[in-house]
C-alpha positions as CSV (number, residue, x, y, z in Angstrom):
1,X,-92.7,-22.8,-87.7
2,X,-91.5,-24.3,-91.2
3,X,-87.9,-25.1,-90.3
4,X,-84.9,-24.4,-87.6
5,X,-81.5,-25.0,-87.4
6,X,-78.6,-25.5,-85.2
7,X,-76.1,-22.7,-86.4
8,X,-72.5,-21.1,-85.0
9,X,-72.5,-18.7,-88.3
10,X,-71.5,-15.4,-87.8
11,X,-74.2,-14.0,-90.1
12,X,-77.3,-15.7,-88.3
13,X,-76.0,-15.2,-85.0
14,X,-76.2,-11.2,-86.4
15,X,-79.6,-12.0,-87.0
16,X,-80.4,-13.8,-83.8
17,X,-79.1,-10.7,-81.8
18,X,-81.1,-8.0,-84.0
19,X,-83.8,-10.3,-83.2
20,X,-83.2,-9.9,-79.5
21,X,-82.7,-6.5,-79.5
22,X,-86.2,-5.5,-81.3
23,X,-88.5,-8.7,-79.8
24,X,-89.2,-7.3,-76.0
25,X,-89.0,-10.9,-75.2
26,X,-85.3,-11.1,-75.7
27,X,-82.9,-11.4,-73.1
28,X,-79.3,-10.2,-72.5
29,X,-78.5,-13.8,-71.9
30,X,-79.1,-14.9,-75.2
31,X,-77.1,-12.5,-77.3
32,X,-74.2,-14.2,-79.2
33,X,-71.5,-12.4,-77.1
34,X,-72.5,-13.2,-74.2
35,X,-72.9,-16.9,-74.5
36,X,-69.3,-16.7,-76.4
37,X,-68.5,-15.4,-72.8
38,X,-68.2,-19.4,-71.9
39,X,-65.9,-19.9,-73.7
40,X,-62.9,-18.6,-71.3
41,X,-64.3,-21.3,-69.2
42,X,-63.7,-24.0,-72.1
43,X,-67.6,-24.1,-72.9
44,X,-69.1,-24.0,-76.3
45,X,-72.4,-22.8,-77.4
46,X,-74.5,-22.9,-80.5
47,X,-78.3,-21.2,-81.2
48,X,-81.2,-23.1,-82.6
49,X,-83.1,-20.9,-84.8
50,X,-86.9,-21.3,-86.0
51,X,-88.1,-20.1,-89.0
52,X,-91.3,-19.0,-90.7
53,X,-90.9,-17.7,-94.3
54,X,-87.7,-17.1,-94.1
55,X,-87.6,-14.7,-90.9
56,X,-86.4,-15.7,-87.5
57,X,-89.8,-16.0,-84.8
58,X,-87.9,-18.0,-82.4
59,X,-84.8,-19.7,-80.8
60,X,-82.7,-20.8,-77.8
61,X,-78.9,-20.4,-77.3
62,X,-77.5,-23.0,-75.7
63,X,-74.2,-23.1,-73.6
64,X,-72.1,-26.9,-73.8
65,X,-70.7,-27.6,-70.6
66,X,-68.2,-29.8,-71.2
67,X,-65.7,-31.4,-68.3
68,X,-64.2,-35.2,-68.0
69,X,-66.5,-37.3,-69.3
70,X,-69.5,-35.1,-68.8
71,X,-71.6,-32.8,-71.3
72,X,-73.9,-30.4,-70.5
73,X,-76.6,-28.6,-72.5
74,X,-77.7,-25.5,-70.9
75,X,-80.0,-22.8,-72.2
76,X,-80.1,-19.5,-69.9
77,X,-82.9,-18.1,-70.9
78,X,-85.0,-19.4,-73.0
79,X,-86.7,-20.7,-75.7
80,X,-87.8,-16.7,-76.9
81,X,-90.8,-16.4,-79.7
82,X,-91.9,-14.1,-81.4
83,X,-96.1,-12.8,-80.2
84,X,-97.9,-15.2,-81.8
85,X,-96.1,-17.8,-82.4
86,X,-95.9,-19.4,-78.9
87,X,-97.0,-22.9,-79.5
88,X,-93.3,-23.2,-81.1
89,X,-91.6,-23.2,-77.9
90,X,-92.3,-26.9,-77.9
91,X,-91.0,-27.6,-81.4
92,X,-87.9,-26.1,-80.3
93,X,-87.8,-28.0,-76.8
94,X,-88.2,-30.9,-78.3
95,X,-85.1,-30.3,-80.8
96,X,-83.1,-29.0,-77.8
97,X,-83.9,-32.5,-75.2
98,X,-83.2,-34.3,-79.2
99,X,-80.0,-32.5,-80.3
100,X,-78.5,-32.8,-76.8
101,X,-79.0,-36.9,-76.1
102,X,-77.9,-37.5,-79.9
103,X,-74.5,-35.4,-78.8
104,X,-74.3,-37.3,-76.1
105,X,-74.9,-35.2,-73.2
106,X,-75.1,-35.8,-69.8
107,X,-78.3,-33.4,-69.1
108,X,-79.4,-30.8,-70.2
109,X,-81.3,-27.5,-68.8
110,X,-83.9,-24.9,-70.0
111,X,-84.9,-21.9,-67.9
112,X,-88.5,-20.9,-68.8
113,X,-89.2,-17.6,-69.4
114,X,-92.5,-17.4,-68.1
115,X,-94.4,-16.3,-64.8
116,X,-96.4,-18.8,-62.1
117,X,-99.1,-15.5,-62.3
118,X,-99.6,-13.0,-64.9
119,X,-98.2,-9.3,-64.6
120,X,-99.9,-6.8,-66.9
121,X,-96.5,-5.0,-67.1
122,X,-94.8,-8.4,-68.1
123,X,-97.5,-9.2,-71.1
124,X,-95.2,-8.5,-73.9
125,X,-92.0,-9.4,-72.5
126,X,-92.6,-13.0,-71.3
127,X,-94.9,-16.1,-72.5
128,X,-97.9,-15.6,-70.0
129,X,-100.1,-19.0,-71.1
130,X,-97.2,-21.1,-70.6
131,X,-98.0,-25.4,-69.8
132,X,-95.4,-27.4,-69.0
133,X,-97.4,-30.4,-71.1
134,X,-95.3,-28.3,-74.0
135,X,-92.1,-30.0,-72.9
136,X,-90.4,-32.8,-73.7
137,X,-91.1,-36.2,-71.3
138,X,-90.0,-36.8,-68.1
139,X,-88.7,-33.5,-67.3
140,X,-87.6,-32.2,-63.9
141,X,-88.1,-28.9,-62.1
142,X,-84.8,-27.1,-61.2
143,X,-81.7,-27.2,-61.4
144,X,-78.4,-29.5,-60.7
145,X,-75.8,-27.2,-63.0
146,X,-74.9,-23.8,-61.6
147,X,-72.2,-23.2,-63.7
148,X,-74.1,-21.2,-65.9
149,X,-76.1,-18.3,-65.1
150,X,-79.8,-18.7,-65.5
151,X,-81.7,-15.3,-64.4
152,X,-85.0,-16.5,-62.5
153,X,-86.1,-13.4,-60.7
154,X,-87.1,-10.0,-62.8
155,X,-86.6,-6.8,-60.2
156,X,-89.2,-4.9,-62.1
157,X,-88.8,-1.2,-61.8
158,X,-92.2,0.5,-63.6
159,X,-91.1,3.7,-65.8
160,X,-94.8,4.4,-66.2
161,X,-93.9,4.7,-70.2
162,X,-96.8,6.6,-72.0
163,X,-97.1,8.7,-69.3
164,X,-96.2,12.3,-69.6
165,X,-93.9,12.8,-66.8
166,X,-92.7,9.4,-66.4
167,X,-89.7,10.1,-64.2
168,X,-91.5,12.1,-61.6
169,X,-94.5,9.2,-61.9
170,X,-91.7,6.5,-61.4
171,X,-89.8,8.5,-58.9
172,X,-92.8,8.6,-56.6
173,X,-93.0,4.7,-56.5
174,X,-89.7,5.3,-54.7
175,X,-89.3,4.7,-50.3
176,X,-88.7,8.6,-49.0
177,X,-85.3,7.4,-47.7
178,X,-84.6,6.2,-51.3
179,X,-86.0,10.1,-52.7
180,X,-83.8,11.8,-50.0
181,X,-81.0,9.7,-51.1
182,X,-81.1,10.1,-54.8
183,X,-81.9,14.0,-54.5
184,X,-78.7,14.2,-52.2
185,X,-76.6,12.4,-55.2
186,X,-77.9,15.1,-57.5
187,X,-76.5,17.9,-55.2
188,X,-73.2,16.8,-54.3
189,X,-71.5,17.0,-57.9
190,X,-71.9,13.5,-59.0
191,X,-70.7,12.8,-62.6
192,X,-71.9,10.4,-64.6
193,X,-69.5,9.1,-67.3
194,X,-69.9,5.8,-69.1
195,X,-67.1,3.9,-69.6
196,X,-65.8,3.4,-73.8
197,X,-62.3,2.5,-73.9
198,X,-60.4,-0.4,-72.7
199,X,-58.4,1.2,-69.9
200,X,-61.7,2.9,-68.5
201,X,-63.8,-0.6,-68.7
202,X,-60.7,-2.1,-66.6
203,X,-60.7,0.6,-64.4
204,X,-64.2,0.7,-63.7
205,X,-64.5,-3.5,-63.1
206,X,-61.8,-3.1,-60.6
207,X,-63.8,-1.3,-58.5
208,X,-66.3,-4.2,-58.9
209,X,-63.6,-6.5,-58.7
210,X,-62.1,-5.0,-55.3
211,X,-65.4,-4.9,-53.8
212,X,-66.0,-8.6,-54.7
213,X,-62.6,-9.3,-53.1
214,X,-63.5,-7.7,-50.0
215,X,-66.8,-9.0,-49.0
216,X,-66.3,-12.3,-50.6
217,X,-68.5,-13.0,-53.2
218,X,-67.5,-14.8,-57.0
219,X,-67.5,-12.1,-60.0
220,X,-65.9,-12.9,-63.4
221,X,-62.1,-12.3,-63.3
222,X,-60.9,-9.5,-65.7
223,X,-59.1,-11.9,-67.8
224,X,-62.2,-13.7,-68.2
225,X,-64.8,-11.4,-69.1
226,X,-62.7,-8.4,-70.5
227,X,-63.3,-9.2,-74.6
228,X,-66.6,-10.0,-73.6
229,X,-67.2,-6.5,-72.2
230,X,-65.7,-4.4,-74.9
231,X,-67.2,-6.4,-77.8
232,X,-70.6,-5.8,-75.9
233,X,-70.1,-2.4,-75.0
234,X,-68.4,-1.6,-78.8
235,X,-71.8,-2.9,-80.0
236,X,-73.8,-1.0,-78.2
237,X,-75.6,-4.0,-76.0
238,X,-74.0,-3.2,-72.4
239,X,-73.3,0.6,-70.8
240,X,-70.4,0.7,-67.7
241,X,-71.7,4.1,-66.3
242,X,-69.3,5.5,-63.7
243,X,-69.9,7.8,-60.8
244,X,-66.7,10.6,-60.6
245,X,-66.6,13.2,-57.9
246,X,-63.9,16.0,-57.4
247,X,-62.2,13.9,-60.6
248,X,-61.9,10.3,-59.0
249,X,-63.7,7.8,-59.8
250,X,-66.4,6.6,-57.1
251,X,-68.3,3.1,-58.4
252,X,-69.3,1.7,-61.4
253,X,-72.3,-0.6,-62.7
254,X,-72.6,-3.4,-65.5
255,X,-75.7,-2.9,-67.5
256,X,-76.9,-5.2,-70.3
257,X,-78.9,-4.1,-73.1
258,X,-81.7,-6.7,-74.6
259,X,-84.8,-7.2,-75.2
260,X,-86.2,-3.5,-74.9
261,X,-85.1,-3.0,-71.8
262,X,-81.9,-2.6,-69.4
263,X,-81.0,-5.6,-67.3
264,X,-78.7,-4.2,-64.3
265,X,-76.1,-7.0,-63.8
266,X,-73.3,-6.2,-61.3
267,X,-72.0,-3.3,-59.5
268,X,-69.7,-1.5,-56.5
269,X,-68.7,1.6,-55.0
270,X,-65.7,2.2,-53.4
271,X,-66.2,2.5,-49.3
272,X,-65.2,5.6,-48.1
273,X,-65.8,7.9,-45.1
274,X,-67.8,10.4,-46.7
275,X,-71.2,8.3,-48.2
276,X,-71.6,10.0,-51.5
277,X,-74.6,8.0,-52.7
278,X,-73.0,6.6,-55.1
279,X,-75.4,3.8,-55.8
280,X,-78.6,5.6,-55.8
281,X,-76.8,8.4,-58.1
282,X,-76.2,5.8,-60.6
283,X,-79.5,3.5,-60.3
284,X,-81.6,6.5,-60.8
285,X,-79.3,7.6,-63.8
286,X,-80.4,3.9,-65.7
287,X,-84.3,4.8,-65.0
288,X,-83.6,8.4,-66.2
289,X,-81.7,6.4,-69.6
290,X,-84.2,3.8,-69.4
291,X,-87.1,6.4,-69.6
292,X,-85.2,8.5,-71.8
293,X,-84.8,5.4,-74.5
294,X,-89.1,4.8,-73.8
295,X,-88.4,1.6,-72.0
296,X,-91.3,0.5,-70.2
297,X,-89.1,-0.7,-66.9
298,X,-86.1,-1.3,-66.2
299,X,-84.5,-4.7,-64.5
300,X,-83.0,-4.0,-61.1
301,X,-82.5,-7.3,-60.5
302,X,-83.1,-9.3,-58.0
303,X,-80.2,-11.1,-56.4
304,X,-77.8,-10.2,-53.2
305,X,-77.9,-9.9,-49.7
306,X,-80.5,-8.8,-47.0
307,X,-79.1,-5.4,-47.7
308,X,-79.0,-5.2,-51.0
309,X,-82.7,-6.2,-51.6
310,X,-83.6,-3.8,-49.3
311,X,-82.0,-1.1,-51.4
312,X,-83.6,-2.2,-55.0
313,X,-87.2,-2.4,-53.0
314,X,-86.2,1.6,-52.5
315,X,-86.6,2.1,-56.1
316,X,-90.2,0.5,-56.3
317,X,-88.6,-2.7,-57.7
318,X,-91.1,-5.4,-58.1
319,X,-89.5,-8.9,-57.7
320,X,-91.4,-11.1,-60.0
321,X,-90.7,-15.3,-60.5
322,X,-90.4,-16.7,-63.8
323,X,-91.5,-20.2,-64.2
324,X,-87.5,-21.3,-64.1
325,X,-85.5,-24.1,-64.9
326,X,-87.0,-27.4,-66.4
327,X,-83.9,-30.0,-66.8
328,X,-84.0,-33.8,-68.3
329,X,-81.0,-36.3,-67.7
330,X,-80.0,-37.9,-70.5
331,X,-77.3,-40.7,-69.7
332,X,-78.1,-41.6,-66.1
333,X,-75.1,-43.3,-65.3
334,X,-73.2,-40.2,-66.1
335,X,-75.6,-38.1,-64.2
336,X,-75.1,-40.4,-61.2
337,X,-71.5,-40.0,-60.8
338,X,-71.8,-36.1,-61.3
339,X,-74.4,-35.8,-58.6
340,X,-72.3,-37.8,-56.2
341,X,-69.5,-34.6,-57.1
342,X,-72.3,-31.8,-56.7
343,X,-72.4,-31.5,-53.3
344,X,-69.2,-30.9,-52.4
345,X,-68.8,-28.4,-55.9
346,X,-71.3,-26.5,-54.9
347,X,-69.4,-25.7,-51.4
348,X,-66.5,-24.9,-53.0
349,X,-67.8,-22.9,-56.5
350,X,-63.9,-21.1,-56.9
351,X,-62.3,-25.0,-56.7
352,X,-65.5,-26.1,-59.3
353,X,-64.6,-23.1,-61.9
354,X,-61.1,-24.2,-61.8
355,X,-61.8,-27.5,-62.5
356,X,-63.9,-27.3,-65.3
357,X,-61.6,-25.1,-66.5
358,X,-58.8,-27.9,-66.0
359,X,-60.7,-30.2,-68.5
360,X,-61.2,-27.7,-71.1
């Protein structure tokens, strides 16, 4: 690497994303938008770049927590190089832990995009030869902020790309519930219709919205994330497919687009009497795109309950553990006081958002 540098300039964050877009190590998490997403929260963010001759091999966007007295640097995902030039993920650790005491943070966070054990799939989308004797001195494993999303878990659906009938190679890797299920979706007059405009992004996230509501788990209010999901989805780097039947709309997904792949993010249907298979209809529709776009898997995720896990195993999904967060503390007596809070924070995560929100 010959140089980096901190940077909030529209132009190189351009670059940055292109950058994630083409390197199949790139992440959704990284992308300019989506870390300007923090900001309805009061956060700010900044991307350090690294350089070699002039072109981009390598960065880490970075998300500043900031509430009271306490700072807090946070990377997502993260740092991402270019093949070849892996032995610069410590340069740029070491000018993240750096940058982040000098500015006076409390802690600060990296999550490791790496695995504990190589998968073949994996080998061009994630550092495989990863040492933790890369990173900066007395480092910690885990995490004590969970303010910001860090994605630890890959839910590996296999497209068997190169193959020449990838979909019905793929599709056999599914449970014969899961088959029965999608080929019921297929006759029952599903329509799939990704969402463009404003009106039809709100309306779709209401359903996700509602659903959230009704079981009782933390999404993104509308007001929050609503620029965040029309710049993303004006610029081509997130798809809001909708299920219709009869002409009403049935469910709806949140897809991210980055690093040569799809990253399935969030998604409901709305409960009804008649079960319309709704979520396998629109699951198998993102490995039909993601095969259709020569994506060699697609991201299923791999968060949610007992239930939910159960139905992403159905597609084939193979849940695969990155290496994870690797976190320093860099004013102890702040850190201190903050852990004393974290307890009772992480009990009450609505009360916490609107509190850090209070000190923006």
């Amino acid at each position: 690497m010959d140089s980096f540098k901190w940077t909030q300039e529209e132009a190189e964050l351009e670059k940055w994303d292109s950058f994630l877009d083409e390197n199949p190590r790139g992440h959704f998490s990284q992308l300019s938008t989506w870390l300007k997403s923090y900001k309805a929260y009061g956060f700010d963010f900044k991307v350090l770049l690294g350089y070699e001759k002039d072109q981009i091999i390598g960065g880490l966007g970075v998300v500043i927590a900031k509430a009271s007295i306490f700072r807090f640097y946070i990377a997502p995902y993260g740092p991402i190089v270019s093949k070849g030039f892996e032995g610069s993920m410590g340069v740029l650790l070491e000018e993240f832990y750096r940058d982040a005491k000098k500015r006076g943070a409390t802690y600060c966070q990296a999550n490791i995009p790496s695995v504990a054990k190589e998968n073949v799939l994996l080998n061009d989308y994630i550092v495989n030869d990863y040492d933790d004797s890369i990173l900066p001195k007395n480092y910690h494993i885990g995490s004590q902020f969970k303010f910001v999303s860090s994605n630890v878990r890959l839910g590996v659906v296999d497209l068997h790309y190169g193959e020449e009938n990838s979909y019905e190679s793929t599709a056999l890797s599914f449970k014969s519930n899961t088959r029965r299920d999608v080929n019921k979706s297929q006759r029952i007059q599903n329509e799939l219709v990704f969402a463009k405009t404003k009106a039809e992004i709100f309306e779709a996230y209401t359903v996700i919205q509602n659903n959230a509501d009704t079981i009782g788990y933390a999404v993104r209010s509308w007001e929050d994330i609503k620029e965040t999901l029309i710049a993303m989805v004006s610029n081509n780097r997130c798809l809001i497919p909708t299920c219709f039947n009869d002409g009403d709309l049935k469910g709806a997904l949140v897809v991210f687009i980055g690093g040569r792949r799809l990253s399935y993010i969030m998604g409901a249907t709305k409960r009804e009497k008649k079960d319309l298979m709704v979520g396998h209809f629109l699951q198998n529709e993102m490995i039909k795109y993601s095969i259709d776009k020569q994506f060699s898997f697609y991201d299923i995720s791999a968060g949610g309950s007992k239930g939910v896990m159960k139905f992403k195993e159905g597609f084939g999904a193979n849940f695969v553990d990155l290496v994870g967060p690797r976190y320093w503390i860099c004013n102890p007596l702040k850190f201190r006081v903050y852990a004393k809070t974290l307890p009772y924070l992480k009990r009450n995560k609505k009360l916490a958002s609107k509190i850090l929100k209070f000190f923006k």
